[in-house]
N, C-alpha and C positions, 0 to 999 in steps of 0.2 A: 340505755347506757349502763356497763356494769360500775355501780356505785363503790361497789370491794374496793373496784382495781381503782379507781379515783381516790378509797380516803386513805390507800397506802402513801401516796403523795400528799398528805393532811387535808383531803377535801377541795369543795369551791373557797374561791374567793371569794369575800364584798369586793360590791363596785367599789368602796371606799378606800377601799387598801391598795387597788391598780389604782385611783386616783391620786393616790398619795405619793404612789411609788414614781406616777409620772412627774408630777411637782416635783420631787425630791432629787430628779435623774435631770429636769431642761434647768432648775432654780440653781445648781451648783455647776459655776463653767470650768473650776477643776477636775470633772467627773463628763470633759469632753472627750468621744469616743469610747466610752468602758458600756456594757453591755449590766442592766441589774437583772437578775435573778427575782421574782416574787414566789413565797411560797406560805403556807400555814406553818408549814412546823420550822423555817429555818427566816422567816421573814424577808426581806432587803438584804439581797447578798452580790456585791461587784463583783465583775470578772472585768481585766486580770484582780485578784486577790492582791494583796500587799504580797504575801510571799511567792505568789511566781511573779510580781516584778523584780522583787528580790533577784531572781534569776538573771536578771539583763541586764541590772542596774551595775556601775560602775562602782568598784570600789578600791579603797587601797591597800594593797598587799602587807605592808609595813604594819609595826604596830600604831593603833590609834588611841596611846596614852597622850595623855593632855600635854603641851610643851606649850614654851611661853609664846612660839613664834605662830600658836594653832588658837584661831575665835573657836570658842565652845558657840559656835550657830548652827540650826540643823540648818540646811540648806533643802528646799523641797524643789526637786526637779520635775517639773511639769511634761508635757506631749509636745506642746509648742510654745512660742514663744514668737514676740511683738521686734522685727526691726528696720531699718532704714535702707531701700537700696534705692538706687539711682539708677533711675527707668528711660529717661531721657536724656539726652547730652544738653546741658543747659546750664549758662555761670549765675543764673538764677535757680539756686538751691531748692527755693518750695517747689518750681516748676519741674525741678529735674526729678523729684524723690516721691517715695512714697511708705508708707507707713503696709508690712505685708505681715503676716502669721504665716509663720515657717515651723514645720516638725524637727522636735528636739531628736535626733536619731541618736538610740545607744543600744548597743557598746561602742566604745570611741575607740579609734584606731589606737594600737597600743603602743605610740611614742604621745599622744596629745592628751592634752588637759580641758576639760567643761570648766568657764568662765563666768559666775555670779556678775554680770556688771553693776554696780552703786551708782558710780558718777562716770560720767563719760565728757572729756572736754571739747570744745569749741574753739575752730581756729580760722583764722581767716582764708585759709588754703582749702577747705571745707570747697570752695567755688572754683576754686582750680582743677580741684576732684570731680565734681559734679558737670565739670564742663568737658571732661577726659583729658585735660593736657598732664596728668600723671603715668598715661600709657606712651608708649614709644608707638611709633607706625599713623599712618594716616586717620581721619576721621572715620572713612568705611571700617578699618581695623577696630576701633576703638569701639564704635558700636555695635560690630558682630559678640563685643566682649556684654552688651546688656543681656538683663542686667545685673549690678555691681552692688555688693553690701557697701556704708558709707560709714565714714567713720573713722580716726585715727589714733585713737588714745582713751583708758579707760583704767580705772580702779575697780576691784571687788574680792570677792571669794572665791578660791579653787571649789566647785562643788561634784570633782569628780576628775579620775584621775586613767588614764588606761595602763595597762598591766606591763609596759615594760620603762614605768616612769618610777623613779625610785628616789630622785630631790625634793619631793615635794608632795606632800599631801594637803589630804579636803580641809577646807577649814582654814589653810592658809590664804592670809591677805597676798593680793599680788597687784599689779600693774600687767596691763599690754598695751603694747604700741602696734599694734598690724591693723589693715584695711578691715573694717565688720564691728568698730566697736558701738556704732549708735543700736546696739541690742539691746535684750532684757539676760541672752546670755549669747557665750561665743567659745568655739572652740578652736584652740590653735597648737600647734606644735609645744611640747614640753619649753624646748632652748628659744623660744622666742615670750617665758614669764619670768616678770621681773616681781618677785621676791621682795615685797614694801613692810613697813610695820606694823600700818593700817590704812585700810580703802575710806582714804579720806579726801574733800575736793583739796588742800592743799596739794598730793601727794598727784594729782593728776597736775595741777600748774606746773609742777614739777619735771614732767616729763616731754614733749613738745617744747614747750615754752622756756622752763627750766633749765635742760638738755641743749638747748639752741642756744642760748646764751651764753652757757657755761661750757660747753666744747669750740666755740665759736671765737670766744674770746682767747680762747688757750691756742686752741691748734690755727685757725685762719689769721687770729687778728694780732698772734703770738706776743699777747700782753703782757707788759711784765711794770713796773713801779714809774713812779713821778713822770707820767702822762698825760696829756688833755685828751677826754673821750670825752665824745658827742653820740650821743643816742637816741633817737628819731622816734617818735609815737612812746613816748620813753612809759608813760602810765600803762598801756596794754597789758596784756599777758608775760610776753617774752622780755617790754624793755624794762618790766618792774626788778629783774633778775639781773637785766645788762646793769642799771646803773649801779645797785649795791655789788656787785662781782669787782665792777672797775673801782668803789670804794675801800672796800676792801683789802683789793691790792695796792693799795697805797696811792691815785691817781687822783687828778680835780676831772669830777665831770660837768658835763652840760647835759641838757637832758629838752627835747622839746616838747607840744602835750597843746593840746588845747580845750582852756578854759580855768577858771579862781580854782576848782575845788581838786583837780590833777594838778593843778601847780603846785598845792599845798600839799597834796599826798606826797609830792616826787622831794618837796624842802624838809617832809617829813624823816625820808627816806635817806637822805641826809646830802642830796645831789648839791653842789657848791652853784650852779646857775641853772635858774631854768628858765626855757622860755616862752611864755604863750605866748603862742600865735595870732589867737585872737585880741591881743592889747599889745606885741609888739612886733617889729621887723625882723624874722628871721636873718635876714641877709646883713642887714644894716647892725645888727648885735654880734655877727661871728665878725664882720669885719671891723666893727670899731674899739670891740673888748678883748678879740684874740688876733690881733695883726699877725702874729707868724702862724697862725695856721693851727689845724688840729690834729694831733700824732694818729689817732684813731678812733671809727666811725663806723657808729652797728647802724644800720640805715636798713629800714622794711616799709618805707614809704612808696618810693620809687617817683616818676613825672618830675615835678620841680622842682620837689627837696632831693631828690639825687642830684641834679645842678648846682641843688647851693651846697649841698655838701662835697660833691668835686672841687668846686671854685674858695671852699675852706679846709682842702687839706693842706698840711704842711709837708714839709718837705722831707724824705721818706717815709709820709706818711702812708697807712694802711685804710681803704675804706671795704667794709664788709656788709655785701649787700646780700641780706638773709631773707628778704621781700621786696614786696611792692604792693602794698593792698592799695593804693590810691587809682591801679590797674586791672583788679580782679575785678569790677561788676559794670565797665562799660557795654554800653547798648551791643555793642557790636564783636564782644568778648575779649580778649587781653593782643593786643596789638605791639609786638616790638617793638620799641623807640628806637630812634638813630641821634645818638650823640655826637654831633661834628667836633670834630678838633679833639677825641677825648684819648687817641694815640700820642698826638701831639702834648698833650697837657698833661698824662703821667710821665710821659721821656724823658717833659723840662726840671721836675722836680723827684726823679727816683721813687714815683708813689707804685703803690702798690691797687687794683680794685680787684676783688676776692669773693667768687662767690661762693657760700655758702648751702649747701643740701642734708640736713641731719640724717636722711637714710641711710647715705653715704659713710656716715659714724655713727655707725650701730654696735661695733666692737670695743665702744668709747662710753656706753649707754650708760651700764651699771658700773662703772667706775665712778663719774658723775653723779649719777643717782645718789651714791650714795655718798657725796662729797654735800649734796644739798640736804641730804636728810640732814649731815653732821651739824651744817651750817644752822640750819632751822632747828634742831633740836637741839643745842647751844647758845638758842636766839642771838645768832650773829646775822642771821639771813631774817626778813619779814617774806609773808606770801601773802596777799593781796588775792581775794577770792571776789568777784564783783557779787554784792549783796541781791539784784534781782534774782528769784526764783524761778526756776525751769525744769516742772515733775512731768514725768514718763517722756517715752520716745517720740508719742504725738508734739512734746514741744521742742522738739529739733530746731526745725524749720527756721521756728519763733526767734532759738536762741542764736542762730547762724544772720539773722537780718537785726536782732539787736548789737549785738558785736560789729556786724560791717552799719551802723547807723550812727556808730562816731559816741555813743553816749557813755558805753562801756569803760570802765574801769579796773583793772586787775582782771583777772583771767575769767570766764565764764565758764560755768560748766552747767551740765544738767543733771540732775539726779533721777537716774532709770527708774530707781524703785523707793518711794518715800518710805513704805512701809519698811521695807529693809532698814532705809536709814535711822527711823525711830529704833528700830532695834540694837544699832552697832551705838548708838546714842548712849546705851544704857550702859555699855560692857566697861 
C-alpha cells in the first residue's frame, strides 16, 4: 500500500480514536442519525455541520431584536421528538395510546408555526377522544382515521416560524388548542396560536377549562347580576373558573365537590354554599334552602346530578350542560340516557337546557383569553393548578386516570419538558 497517498489524509488511525469516536457517536442521542467523520488532521467532524443545517432550519424573516413579548431561550430543535397518539379506539386512555418518536420535518409549510410544548393540560374528554366519539361517521370511519395524535391544549415557545408568517416570531410564548398537543413539539397553522405572556401551567387552565367557563356563562347561560348558580364538580379544572366568573358578576353561588379539603378550597374561593356530597344531601339542600329554584346551572356531571339539577331549576331558569364525566369510562363506553318527562318539565316552567361545545366558539377564544389573563393578572381571578406532578409524555396516561379517579383538585397538567421548565423558572 502506497504510504504517500495514506499520510496526505494524516496517516492511520489508533484503535483508540475509532473507539472513542464510536462511544462519542451511540453515548450522545442528540447526535441520532448524523454520520461522524474520523481523521488525524481534522479529528471528530459531524455531517450535517451546524452550517448546512443552517440551510433547512426554519427561521424568521423579521427583525430578531429583543422585545418584551420575545423569552431570550435558545430553543434547540431536534430530528424527532417523543408524542401521544391513539392506536386503538378505547375510552380506556392507557389502553387506547402510545407513547411513538416521530421525525421533526423542516422546513414547515410557509403559513405554520413549530411549537416548544412546556405544559400540556388534562381533561376529562381526553376519553371521549380516545374512544373516537369526537369524529363524525361510524366506528369503521373513525378507525380507518388510526392512528390519531392526542391531545388538546398546550403552552410553550414558538421555535420556528415558516416564511410567510409575519405576527409572530421564535421565542414568542404562545398557547394552542388543536388535536397533537401531548408532544414534546407540534406544528400547526399560524391563525390557530394564541399569543400568552408566558407558557405557564396557569395559562393552560386557562384555556379549555378557562375558555368553557367563561364563554359559557356569557354566551349559553347569558349571565348577567343578582342570580343563583349552581355549579357541579365545582373544584375541577373548568368549575374553579365557573364559580369566581358567577362571583364576580355579582351572583350568590352554589358550588358542589366532594370531600373537607374542596369544600374548603371552593369557601376559599369565595362560593356563598357548598355542598359536599359526601357529608350531605344534594337533593335534600337545593330543595330545603333554595325552594324557588336555581336561575342557572353549569353542570359536567351528567347521570344523577343532571336529575337533580333539572328538578332544581327555577323558573326560566337556564341549565348548561358543558359534560358528563360521570359517563366517560363506563365498561361498555358512553351510552345515551333517556330522560322521561324532560319535554314536559322545561314547557311547565319556561326553562331553558343548553348544550355547550367550546370548538364551536373558537372566534370567542382570544377575546376571553385575554379577559382571564386581565382577571388573574389583577388578582381578581385565582387558578388553582393541582399540585401532583406529571414530567414528560410517558406520564400522560398516569395524568388522564388521576383526574378521572375523583382525587384531583384544580386543573392538572403535565410538564413535557422539566428541563425546559427549570429554565423559564429562571427568566
Amino acid at each position: 500500500m502506497d504510504t504517500k497517498y495514506i499520510d496526505t489524509f494524516g496517516g492511520f488511525m489508533s484503535t483508540e480514536m475509532v473507539v472513542k469516536g464510536a462511544f462519542d457517536l451511540i453515548s450522545d442521542e442528540s447526535k441520532a442519525g448524523a454520520c461522524l467523520w474520523i481523521s488525524n488532521k481534522r479529528g471528530f467532524e459531524y455531517w450535517p455541520t451546524p452550517a448546512e443545517e443552517e440551510k433547512y432550519r426554519v427561521r424568521p424573516k423579521a427583525s430578531r431584536k429583543k422585545s418584551a413579548d420575545v423569552l431570550q431561550v435558545n430553543v434547540q430543535i431536534p430530528r424527532s421528538f417523543d408524542k401521544i397518539v391513539v392506536h386503538t379506539l378505547n375510552h380506556n386512555f392507557q389502553s387506547a395510546t402510545r407513547v411513538v418518536r416521530a421525525p421533526l420535518r423542516l422546513p414547515l409549510k410557509p403559513d405554520h408555526v413549530l411549537m416548544k410544548i412546556i405544559y400540556a393540560g388534562v381533561n376529562a374528554s381526553d376519553v371521549n377522544f380516545s374512544s373516537g366519539r369526537y369524529f363524525n361517521g361510524s366506528s369503521k370511519d373513525t378507525a380507518s382515521l388510526l392512528p390519531f395524535d392526542a391531545g388538546f391544549e398546550a403552552v410553550g415557545i414558538i421555535a420556528a416560524i415558516g416564511d410567510s408568517v409575519k405576527h409572530l416570531k421564535v421565542g414568542t410564548p404562545a398557547a394552542i388548542m388543536t388535536f397533537g398537543s401531548y408532544a414534546e413539539f407540534t406544528a400547526a397553522p399560524s391563525k390557530n396560536i394564541l399569543p400568552v405572556a408566558r407558557p405557564d401551567p396557569e395559562v393552560v387552565a386557562m384555556l379549555t377549562s378557562g375558555l368553557t367557563a367563561s364563554i359559557a356563562l356569557e354566551k349559553a347561560a347569558q349571565m348577567d347580576s343578582r342570580k343563583t348558580v349552581l355549579i357541579t364538580a365545582a373544584a375541577g379544572g373548568t368549575g374553579q373558573f365557573a364559580v369566581q366568573l358567577a362571583k364576580l358578576a355579582g351572583n350568590k353561588v352554589i358550588a358542589t365537590c366532594g370531600g373537607k379539603d374542596k369544600a374548603r378550597l371552593l369557601k376559599d374561593l369565595g362560593v356563598d354554599r357548598v355542598i359536599d356530597y359526601k357529608a350531605e344531601n344534594i337533593k335534600t339542600v337545593l330543595k330545603d334552602e333554595f325552594p324557588k329554584g336555581v336561575d342557572i346551572i353549569y353542570e359536567s356531571v351528567g347521570g344523577e346530578m343532571f336529575d337533580l339539577c333539572l328538578i332544581a331549576l327555577a323558573t326560566y331558569g337556564r341549565l348548561i350542560v358543558i359534560g358528563m364525566i360521570s359517563q366517560y369510562q363506563g365498561e361498555d363506553g358512553w351510552k345515551p340516557q333517556n330522560y322521561t318527562g324532560l319535554c314536559e318539565k322545561i314547557l311547565a316552567k319556561s326553562q331553558t337546557v343548553t348544550g355547550f361545545f367550546l370548538v364551536q366558539y373558537a372566534h370567542f377564544w382570544q377575546e376571553h383569553l385575554d379577559k382571564l389573563m386581565d382577571l388573574y393578572t389583577s388578582r381578581k381571578l385565582k387558578v388553582i393548578v393541582d399540585p401532583k406532578t406529571f414530567l414528560g409524555v410517558h406520564s400522560v396516561a398516569d395524568a388522564v386516570n388521576y383526574l378521572h379517579s375523583g382525587q384531583s383538585v384544580g386543573k392538572v397538567v403535565v410538564c413535557m419538558d422539566p428541563m425546559y421548565n427549570n429554565r423559564l423558572a429562571k427568566l
